[in-house]
LUMROPA-779211 format. One record per residue (C-alpha): residue number from 1; residue in one letter; x, y, z. Coordinates in nm, 4 decimals, decimal comma. Example, Ala and Ser with C-alpha at 12.3 -4.5 7.8 and 13.67 -1.06 7.14 Angstrom:
% LUMROPA-779211
1 | a | 1,2300 | -0,4500 | 0,7800 $
2 | s | 1,3670 | -0,1060 | 0,7140 $
This chain:
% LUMROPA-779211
1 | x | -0,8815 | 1,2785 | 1,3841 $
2 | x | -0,7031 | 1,0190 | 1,1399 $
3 | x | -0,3756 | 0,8365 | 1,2476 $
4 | x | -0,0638 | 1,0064 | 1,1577 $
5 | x | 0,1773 | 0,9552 | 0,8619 $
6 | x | 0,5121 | 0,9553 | 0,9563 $
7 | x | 0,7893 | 0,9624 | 0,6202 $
8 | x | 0,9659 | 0,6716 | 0,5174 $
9 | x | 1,2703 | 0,8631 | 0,6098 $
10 | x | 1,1514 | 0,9038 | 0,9496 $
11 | x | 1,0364 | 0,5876 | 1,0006 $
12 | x | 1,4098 | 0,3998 | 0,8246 $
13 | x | 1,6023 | 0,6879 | 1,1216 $
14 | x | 1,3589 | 0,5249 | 1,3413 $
15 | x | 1,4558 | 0,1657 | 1,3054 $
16 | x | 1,8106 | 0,2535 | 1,3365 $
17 | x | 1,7847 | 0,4307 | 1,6287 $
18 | x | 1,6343 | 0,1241 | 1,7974 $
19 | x | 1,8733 | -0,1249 | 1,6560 $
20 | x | 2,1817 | 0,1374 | 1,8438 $
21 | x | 2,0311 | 0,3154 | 2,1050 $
22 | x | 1,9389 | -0,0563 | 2,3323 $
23 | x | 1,6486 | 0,1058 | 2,4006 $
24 | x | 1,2813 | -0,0064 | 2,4730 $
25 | x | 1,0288 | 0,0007 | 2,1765 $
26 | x | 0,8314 | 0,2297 | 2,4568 $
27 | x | 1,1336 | 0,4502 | 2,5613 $
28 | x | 1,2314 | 0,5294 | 2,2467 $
29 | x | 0,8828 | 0,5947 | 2,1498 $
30 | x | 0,8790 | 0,8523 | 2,4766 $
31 | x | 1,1429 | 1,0393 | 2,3390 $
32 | x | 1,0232 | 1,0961 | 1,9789 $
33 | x | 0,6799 | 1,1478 | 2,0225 $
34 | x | 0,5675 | 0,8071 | 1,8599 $
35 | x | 0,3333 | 0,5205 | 2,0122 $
36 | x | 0,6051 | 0,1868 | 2,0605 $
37 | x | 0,3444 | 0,0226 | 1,8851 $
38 | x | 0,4160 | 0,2191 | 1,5556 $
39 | x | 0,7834 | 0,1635 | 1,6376 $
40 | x | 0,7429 | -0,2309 | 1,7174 $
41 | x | 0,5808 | -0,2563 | 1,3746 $
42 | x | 0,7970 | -0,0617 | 1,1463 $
43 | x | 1,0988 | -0,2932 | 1,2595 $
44 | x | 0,9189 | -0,5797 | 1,2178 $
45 | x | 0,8514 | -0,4765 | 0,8812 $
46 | x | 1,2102 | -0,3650 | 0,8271 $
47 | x | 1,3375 | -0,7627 | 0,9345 $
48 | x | 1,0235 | -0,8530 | 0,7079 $
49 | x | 1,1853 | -0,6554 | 0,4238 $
50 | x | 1,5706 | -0,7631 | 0,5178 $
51 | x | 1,4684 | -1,1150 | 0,5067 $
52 | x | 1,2886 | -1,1350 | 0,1702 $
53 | x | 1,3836 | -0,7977 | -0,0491 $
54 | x | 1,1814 | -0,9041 | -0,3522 $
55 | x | 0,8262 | -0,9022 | -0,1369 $
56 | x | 0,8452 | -0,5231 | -0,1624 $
57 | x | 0,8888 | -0,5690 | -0,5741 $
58 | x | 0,6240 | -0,8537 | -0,5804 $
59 | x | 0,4195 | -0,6478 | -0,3560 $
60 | x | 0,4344 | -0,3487 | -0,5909 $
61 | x | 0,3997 | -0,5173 | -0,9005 $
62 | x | 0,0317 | -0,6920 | -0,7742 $
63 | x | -0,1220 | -0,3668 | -0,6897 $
64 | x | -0,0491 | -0,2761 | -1,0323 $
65 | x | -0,1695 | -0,5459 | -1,1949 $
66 | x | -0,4661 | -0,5469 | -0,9729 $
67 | x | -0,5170 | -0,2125 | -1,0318 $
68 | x | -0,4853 | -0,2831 | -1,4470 $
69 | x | -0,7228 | -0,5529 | -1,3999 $
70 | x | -1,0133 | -0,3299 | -1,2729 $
71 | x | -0,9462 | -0,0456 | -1,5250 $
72 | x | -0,9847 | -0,3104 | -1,7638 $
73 | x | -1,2390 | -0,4939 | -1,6477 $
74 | x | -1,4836 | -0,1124 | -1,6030 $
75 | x | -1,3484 | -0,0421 | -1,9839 $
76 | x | -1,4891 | -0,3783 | -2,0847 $
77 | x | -1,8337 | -0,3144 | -1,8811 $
78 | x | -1,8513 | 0,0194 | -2,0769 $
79 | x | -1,8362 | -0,1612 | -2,4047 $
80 | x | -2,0468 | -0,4075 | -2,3121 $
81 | x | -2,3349 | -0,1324 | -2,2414 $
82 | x | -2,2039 | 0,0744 | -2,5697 $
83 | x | -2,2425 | -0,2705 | -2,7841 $
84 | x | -2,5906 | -0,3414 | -2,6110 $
85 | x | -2,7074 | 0,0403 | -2,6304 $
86 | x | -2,6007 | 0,0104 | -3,0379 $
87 | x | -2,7799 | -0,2871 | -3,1159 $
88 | x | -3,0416 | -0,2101 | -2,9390 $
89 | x | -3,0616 | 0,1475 | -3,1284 $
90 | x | -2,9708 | -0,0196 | -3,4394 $
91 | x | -3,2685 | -0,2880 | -3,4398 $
92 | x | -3,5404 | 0,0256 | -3,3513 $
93 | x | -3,4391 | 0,1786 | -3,7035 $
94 | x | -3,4951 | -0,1214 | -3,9221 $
């Protein structure tokens, strides 16, 4: 079975529980059904975030360009076969 997704919601209650309830990353874990692992690393990410708030915006903005990039590069790959599959059509009719 995959891992679970938990909401961002979730997950933002989650860090502010631990920051007030001076609880273990373990104990508070206990209590709402989630490993302290997945707890210890959603408020490291959270001081990640606090300290440098443009990551998340620089982060976002190079998956999109590195998603652009390979839609662009496959569109160019089809041309190049479509340019190749002309000429090579257009030379067997001379």
């Amino acid at each position: 079975m995959g891992a679970l997704r938990y909401s961002d919601e979730f997950k933002q209650e989650t860090v502010r529980l631990f920051g007030t309830a001076g609880k273990s990353y373990k104990e508070l874990g206990r209590e709402l059904g989630v490993s302290g692992y997945s707890i210890r690393k959603w408020v490291l990410e959270s001081q990640r975030r606090a300290a440098n708030p443009n990551a998340v915006a620089e982060g976002e903005e190079l998956r999109r360009l590195r998603r652009e990039n390979r839609i662009l590069r496959e569109e160019r790959e089809i041309l190049r076969k479509a340019a190749a599959f002309f000429a090579t059509d257009a030379r067997s009719t001379l």
